[in-house]
N, C-alpha and C positions, 0 to 999 in steps of 0.2 A: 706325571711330571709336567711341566707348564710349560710353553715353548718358548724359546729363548729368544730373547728380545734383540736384534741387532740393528747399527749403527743404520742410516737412511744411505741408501744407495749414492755416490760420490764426496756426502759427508766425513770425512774420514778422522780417525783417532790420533794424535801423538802422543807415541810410545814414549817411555823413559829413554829405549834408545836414539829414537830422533830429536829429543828435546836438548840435548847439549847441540846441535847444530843449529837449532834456531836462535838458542840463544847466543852462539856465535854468530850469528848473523846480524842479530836484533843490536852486538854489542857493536861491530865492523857498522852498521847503519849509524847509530847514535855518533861514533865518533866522526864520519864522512861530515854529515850536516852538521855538526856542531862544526867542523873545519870550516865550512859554509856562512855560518852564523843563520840559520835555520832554527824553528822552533815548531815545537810538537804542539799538533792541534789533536782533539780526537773527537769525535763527533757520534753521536750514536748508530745506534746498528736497524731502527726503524724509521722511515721518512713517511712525509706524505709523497702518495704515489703523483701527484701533482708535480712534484720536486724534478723527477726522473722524463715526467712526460712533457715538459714545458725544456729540460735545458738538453739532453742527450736524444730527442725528436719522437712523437709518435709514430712514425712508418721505421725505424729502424729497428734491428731485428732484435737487441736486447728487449724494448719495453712491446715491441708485438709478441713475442714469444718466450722470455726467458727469466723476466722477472717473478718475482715470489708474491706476489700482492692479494690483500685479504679485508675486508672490511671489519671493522672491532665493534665493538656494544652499539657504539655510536653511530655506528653505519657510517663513518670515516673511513674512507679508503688508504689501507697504511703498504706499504712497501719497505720488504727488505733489501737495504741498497747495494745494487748491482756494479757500481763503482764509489768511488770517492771524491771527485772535482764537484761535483752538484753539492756534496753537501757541504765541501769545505765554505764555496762561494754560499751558501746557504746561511751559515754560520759566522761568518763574518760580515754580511750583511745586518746579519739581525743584532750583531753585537759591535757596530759601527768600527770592525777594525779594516774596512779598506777603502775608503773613499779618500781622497788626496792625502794617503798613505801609501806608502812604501812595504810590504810585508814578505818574508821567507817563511813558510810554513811547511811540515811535514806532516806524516802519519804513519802509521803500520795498525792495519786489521784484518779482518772476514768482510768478503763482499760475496754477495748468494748469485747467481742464476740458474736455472732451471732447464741446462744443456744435457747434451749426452755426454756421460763421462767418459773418458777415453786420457791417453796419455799425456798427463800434463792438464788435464782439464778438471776441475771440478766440480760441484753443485754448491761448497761453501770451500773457496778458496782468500787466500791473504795477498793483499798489496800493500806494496809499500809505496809513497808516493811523496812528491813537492808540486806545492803551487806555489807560485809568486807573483803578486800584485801591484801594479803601480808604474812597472817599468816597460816603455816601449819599445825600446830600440833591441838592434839584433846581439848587444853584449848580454843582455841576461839569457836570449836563447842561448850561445852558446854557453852559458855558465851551467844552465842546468843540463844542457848534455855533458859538459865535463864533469857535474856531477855523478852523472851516470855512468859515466867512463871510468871515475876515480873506484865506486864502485865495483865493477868488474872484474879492476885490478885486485881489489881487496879478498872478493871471491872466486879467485884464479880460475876465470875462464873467460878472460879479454881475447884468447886468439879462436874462442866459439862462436864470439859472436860480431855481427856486422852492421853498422849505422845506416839504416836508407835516410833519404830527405827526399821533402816537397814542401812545393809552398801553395797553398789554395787561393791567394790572393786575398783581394776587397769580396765583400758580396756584391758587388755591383760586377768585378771582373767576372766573379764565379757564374752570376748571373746569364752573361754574355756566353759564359765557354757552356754552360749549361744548355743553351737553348741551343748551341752547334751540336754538341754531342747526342741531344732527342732526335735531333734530323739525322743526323748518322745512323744511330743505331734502330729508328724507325724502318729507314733503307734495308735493315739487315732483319727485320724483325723474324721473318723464319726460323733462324737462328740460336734465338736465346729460350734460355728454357723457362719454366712458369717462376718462377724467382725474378730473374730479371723483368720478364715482363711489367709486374710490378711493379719493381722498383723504377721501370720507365715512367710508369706514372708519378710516383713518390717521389723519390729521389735517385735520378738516372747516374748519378755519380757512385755513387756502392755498384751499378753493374758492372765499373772497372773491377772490382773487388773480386769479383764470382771467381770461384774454385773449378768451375764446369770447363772440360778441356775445349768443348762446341764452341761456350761462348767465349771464351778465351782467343780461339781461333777468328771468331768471325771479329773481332773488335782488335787485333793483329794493327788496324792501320787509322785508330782511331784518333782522334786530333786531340791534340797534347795540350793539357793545362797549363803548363807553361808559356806556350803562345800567346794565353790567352790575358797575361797578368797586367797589370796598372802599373806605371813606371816605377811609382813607391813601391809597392811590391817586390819589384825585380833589383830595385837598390837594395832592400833588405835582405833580401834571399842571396844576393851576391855577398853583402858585409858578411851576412853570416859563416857564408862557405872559406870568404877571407880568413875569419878569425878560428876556426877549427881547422885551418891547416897551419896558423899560425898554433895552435896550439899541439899539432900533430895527430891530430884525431883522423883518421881515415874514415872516410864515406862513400857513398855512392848516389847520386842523383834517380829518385826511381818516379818518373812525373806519374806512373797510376797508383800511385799513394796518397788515398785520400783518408784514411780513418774510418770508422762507422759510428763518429759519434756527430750530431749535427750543429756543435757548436765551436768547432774549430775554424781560425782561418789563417791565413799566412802561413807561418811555420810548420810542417808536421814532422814527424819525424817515427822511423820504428827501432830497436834493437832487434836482429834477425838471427834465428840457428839455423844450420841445417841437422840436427841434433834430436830432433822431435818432430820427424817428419812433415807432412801439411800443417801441423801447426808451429810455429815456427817464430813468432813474435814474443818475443820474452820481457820488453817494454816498449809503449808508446805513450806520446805526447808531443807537444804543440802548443801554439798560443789560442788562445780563446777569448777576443778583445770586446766580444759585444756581452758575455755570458752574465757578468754583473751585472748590468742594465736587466737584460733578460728575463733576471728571477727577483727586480725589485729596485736592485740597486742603484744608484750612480756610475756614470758609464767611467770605466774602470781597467785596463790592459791586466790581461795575463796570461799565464805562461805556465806548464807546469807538465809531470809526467807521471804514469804510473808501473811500477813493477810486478809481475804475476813470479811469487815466492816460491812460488813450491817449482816453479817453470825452471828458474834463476838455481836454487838452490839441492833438488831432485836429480832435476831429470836431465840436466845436462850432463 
């Protein structure tokens, strides 16, 4: 008898009886963005690995370690995409829909990386996600986090989950807070483990990030991005907070909230559980205002977030 073939480790199957939940979900999303006036983009499920390494950074820890990438006939290096924003700006680039245009765009699909599976994590997991192009000011931030709010409500578990904010500034501010934080945490260098190390050289801002209780401890009194921000900045970051309590949204200010992805700046924001232990972000996003320029385009403002489904929808 022949051995039986099974599924790839974190890959996982939907059963007939999980399929009526997603597609309550897929139905509860479709109506939110179209309340929105949002429109569905879909974008394919292979890129060039170029894509990934020029807009999400190469020292960060998705494209050093966790992407799926393989050369074809062609000895083209292709990449299964590990998120969604690279390719949407990707795609609207190449098909002239955002340059001094105005755009609401969604998605729902499979995004791959090559992590340990553990709860709530997968090797091919689904987001669901919005970009929006065009618009600077801090009303469309808070529109797509009430997006994401309205959402919640629709999949009753708004009192699971909790909004952080930050804001990373200009790259010129982030620049400045950048070169304070290497002297800092240079001073402490015994401290952090071979991870941060690294990323001292890379990018010393993911080492607010670490999970490590050591270096969590020694960076206890480490000097706040927020200090560090450009007056535009800190007008933005104030409107916004304005307009989400005008909208009733509760948050929390969390200044070592920087994202791992390297093309965000100003706005960040996470959705949090305590529901899933250390892993605990069930969506993030932020504005991304250089990223169009970045990968070709006309330089271009945007904004957008993404959801992990199975996080959202499972395991809370």
């Amino acid at each position: 008898m022949s051995k039986q073939i099974q599924a790839i480790r974190g890959m996982n199957d939907c059963l007939p009886e999980q399929s009526g939940l997603w597609q309550w979900a897929e139905k509860a999303i479709r109506e939110v963005v179209a309340s929105y006036g949002y429109q569905e983009v879909r974008t394919p499920i292979v890129e060039s690995t170029d894509l990934f390494k020029r807009s999400i950074g190469e020292v960060t820890d998705i494209v050093e370690k966790e992407m799926y990438t393989f050369a074809d006939r062609n000895d083209d290096s292709l990449t299964l995409r590990p998120e969604g924003t690279a390719s949407v700006v990707r795609a609207g680039n190449e098909h002239g829909l955002l340059y001094n245009q105005q755009q609401r765009l969604w998605y729902l699909g499979p995004m791959f990386r090559h992590e340990r599976p553990q709860k709530g994590r997968y090797r091919q997991f689904h987001q669901f996600g919005v970009e929006v192009f065009g618009l600077a000011g801090p009303d469309i931030d808070a529109e797509v986090i009430a997006l994401s709010a309205r959402l919640w409500k629709k999949f009753g578990i708004s009192e699971q989950v909790t909004l952080e904010l930050n804001s990373l500034g200009s790259n010129e501010a982030r620049e400045t807070y950048r070169k304070a934080l290497v002297e800092f945490l240079l001073a402490r260098k015994e401290h952090l483990d071979e991870d941060s190390l690294r990323r001292l050289e890379s990018n010393p801002l993911r080492v607010l990030d670490s999970k490590n209780p050591q270096v969590q401890a020694a960076i206890t009194d480490a000097p706040s991005l927020i200090d560090y921000l450009d007056a535009e900045s800190k007008e933005h970051f104030h409107a916004l907070c304005e307009r989400l309590d005008a909208l009733g949204i509760q948050y929390r200010v969390n200044p070592r909230l920087v994202r791992g992805l390297d093309y965000y700046n100003r706005t960040v924001f996470e959705w949090v559980t305590d529901s899933l232990g250390a892993q605990g972000t069930v969506c993030a996003g932020g504005r991304y205002d250089g990223l169009v320029e970045q990968l070709g385009g006309k330089s271009t403002q945007g904004v957008g977030f993404a959801i992990g489904m199975e996080l959202s929808l499972i395991h809370i």
